[in-house]
N, C-alpha and C positions, 0 to 999 in steps of 0.2 A: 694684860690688864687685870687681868682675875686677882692676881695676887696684892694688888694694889686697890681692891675696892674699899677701901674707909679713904683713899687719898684727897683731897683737894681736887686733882688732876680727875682724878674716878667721879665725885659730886658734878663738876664741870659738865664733865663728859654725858654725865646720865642724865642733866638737866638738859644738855645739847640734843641727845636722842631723844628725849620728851617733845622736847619744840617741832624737830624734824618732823617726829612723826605723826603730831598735830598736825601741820601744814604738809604730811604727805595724804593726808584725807581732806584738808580743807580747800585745799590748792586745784586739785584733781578729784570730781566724785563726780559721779555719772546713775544718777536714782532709775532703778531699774525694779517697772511693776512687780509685786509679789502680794499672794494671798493672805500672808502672816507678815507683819511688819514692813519696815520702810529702810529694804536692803540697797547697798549703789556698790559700784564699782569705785575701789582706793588703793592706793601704797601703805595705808597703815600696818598691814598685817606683816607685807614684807618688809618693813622698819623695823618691825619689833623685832622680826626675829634676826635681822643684821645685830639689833640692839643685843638681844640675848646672844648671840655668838661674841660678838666682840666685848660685852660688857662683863658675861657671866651670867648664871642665874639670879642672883639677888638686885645687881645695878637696872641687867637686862630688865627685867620683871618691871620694876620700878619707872623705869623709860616707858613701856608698852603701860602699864596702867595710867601714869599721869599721861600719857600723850592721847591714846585712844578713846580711854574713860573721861580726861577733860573734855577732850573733841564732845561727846556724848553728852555730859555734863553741862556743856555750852551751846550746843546746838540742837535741843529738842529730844534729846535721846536722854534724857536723866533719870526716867523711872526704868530706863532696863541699863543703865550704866553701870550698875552692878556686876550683872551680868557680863559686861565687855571686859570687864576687872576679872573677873574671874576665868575668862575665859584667856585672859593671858598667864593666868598663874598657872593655870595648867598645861599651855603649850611650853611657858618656861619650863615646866616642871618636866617636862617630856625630852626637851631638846635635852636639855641640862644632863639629862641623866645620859642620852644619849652620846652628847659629845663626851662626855665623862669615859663611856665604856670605848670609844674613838680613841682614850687617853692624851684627850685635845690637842689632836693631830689633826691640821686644817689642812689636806689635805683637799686636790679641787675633788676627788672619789667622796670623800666625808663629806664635805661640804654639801655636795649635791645633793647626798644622800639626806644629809641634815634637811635642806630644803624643801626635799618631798614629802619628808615628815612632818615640818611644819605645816605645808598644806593639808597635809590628811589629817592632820590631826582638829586642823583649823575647821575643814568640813566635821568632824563630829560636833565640836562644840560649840558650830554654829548653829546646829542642827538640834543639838541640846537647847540650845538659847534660844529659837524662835520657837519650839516645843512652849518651854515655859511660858515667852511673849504670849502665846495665844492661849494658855490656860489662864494668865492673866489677865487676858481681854475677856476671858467668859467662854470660851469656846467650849465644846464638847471633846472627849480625848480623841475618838476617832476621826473628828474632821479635824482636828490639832493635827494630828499624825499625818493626813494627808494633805493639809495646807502648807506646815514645815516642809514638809518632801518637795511639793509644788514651787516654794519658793527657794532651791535649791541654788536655781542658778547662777546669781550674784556669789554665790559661794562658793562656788567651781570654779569661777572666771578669776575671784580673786586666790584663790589656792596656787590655778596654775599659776600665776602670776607671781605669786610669794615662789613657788617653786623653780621658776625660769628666775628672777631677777635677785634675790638672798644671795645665790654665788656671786654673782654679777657685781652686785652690792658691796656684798664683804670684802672678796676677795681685791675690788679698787680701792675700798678703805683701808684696809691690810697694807697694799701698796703704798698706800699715801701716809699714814701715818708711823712709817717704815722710815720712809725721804725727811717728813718733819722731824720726826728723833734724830735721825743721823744729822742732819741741820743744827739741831738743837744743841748736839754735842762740841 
């Protein structure tokens, strides 16, 4: 797909994983107490990064921001939906480079590996983001630093989950979108 992003087919596609990934947070969320903002459990995270695998970095990107940052956008989260924007440029920017040095070889080893990066990387900058939330709110930096840390957990839950389900994810897309070409042809 990489080589085909300005396509028709590419536009398509990344408006498809936009959507998806809206309704992989709005379909399924599970709001879970935390001291600094108002974190839940969702599929968004691991959308996106199916999205960035299979889209590429610039489609990917594109899918994870309209889908996660609308989600925010339209439901309450609009003054840190910045913040969710940015925090998929920089996992794009992490996988990207990594499956790059992979020499986007999707292998299920890569893959998986891809996976767990996304989640780790996903807890920093969630970690970054609720940081900032609560300097925003007024907080003081040292109860910032241990109220982000406090409300870690939503963010573990969903890492491992990006990290278990991304393979899972990809690699039946991969399948499936294999069967419709050879269809197609």
């Amino acid at each position: 797909m990489r080589d085909e992003e300005n396509s028709l087919r590419a536009w398509i596609t990344t408006g498809l994983f936009a959507a998806i990934i809206y309704l992989g947070i709005w379909v399924l969320r599970i709001p879970l107490p935390a001291v600094v903002g108002k974190p839940f459990i969702h599929f968004g995270n691991t959308l996106t990064a199916v999205a960035i695998l299979y889209l590429g970095f610039r489609n990917g990107m594109l899918a994870g921001i309209i889908g996660l940052g609308g989600f925010d956008i339209l439901n309450g989260y609009a003054a840190t939906s910045w913040l969710t924007m940015l925090e998929v440029v920089v996992v794009a920017a992490v996988l990207s480079a990594v499956f790059k040095a992979f020499k986007y070889e999707d292998t299920p080893k890569n893959i998986i590996i891809l996976a767990i990066i996304a989640g780790v990387t996903k807890i920093f900058t969630s970690y970054a983001t609720t940081f900032i939330e609560g300097l925003m709110a007024g907080m003081a930096i040292k109860a910032d630093f241990i109220g982000s840390f406090a409300s870690m957990l939503p963010t573990v839950i969903n890492s491992c989950s990006t990290a278990i389900c991304t393979p899972i994810l990809y690699f039946a897309l991969a399948d499936a979108s294999k069967r419709i070409l050879k269809r197609a042809r």
